[in-house]
C-alpha positions as a printed Julia matrix, in Angstrom:
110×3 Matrix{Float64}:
 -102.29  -109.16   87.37
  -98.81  -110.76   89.62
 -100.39  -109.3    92.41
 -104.24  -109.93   91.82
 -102.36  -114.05   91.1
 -100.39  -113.61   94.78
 -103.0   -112.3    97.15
 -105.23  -115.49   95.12
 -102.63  -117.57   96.24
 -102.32  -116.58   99.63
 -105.57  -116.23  100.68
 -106.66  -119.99  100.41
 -104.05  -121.1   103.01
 -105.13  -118.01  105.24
 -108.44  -119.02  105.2
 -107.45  -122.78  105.55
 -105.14  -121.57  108.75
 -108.29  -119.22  110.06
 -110.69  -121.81  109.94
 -108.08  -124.73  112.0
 -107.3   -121.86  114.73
 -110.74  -120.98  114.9
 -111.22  -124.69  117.35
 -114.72  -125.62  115.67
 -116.2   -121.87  115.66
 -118.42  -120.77  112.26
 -115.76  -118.48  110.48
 -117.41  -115.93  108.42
 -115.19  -114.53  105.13
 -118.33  -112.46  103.99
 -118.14  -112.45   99.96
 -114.55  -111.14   99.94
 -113.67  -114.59   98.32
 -116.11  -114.45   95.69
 -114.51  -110.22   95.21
 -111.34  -112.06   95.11
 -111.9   -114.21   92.09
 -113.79  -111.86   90.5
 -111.16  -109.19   90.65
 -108.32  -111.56   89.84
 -110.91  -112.39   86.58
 -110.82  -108.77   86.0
 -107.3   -108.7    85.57
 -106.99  -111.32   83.67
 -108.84  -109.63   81.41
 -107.16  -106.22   81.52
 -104.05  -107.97   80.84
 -105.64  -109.7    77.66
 -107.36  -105.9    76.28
 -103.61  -104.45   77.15
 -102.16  -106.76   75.13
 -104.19  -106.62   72.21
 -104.59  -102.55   72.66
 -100.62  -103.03   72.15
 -100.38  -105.63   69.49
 -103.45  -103.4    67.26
 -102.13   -99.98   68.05
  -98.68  -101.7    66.8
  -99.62  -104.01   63.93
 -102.71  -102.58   62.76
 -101.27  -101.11   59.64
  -99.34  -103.93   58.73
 -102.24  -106.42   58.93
 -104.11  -103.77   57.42
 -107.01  -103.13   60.64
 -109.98  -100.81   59.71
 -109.14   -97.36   61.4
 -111.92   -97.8    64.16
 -109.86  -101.01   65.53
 -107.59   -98.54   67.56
 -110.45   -96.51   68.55
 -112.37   -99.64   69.86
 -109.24  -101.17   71.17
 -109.29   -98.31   73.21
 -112.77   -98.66   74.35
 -112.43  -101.88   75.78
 -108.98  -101.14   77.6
 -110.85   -98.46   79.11
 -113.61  -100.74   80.56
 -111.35  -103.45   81.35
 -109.65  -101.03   83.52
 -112.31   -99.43   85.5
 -113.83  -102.97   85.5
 -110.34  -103.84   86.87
 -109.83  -101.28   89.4
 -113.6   -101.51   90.95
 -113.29  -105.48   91.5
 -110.07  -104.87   93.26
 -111.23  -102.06   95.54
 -114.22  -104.11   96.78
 -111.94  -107.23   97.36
 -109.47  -105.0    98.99
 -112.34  -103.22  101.06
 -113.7   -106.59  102.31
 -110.7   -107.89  103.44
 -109.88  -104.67  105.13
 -113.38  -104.91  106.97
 -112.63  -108.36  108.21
 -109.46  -107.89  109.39
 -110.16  -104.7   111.67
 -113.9   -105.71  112.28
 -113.09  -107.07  115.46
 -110.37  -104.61  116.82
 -112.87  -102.45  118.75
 -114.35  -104.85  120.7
 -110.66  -106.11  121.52
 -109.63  -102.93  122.47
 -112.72  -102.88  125.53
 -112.86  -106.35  126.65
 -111.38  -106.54  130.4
């Protein structure tokens, strides 16, 4: 979640400094934005089922949980996770294809 918060962070001045250096050229992001806030949702929310898979599997005989609470805390860590750890790979796919996108055509221009 830090580091879902920091690469949020950094990326709005990046894109800021893109766009000023670009001199009045469109600058195309593609939807890695939009996979950034959704992935930095994501782990929000894996943060949130963590904590509450902690505080049940901890407290849930003292404040006397039904049995299936664990079970179903467990559930929904699970989900949060994968939901976690897809929305981050797509982000960090994106932004990987628009950083090296134009590196061929560098490579052969004279």
């Amino acid at each position: 979640m830090v580091f879902a918060f920091l690469a949020q962070q950094t990326g709005g001045p990046l894109k800021r400094s893109i766009r000023d250096a670009s001199s009045g050229q469109r600058v195309d992001f593609g939807g890695h934005p939009g996979q950034g806030n959704t992935a930095f949702f994501f782990a929000i929310v894996l943060g949130i089922a963590a904590m509450g898979f902690w505080l049940i599997n901890r407290y849930g005989d003292r404040w006397q949980l039904p049995r299936w609470a664990g079970l179903a805390s467990y559930g929904v860590i699970v989900v949060a996770g994968v939901a976690a750890t897809v929305t981050m790979v797509l982000a960090g796919h994106s932004g990987a294809v628009l950083a090296w996108r134009d590196v061929g055509t560098l490579a052969h221009r004279n």
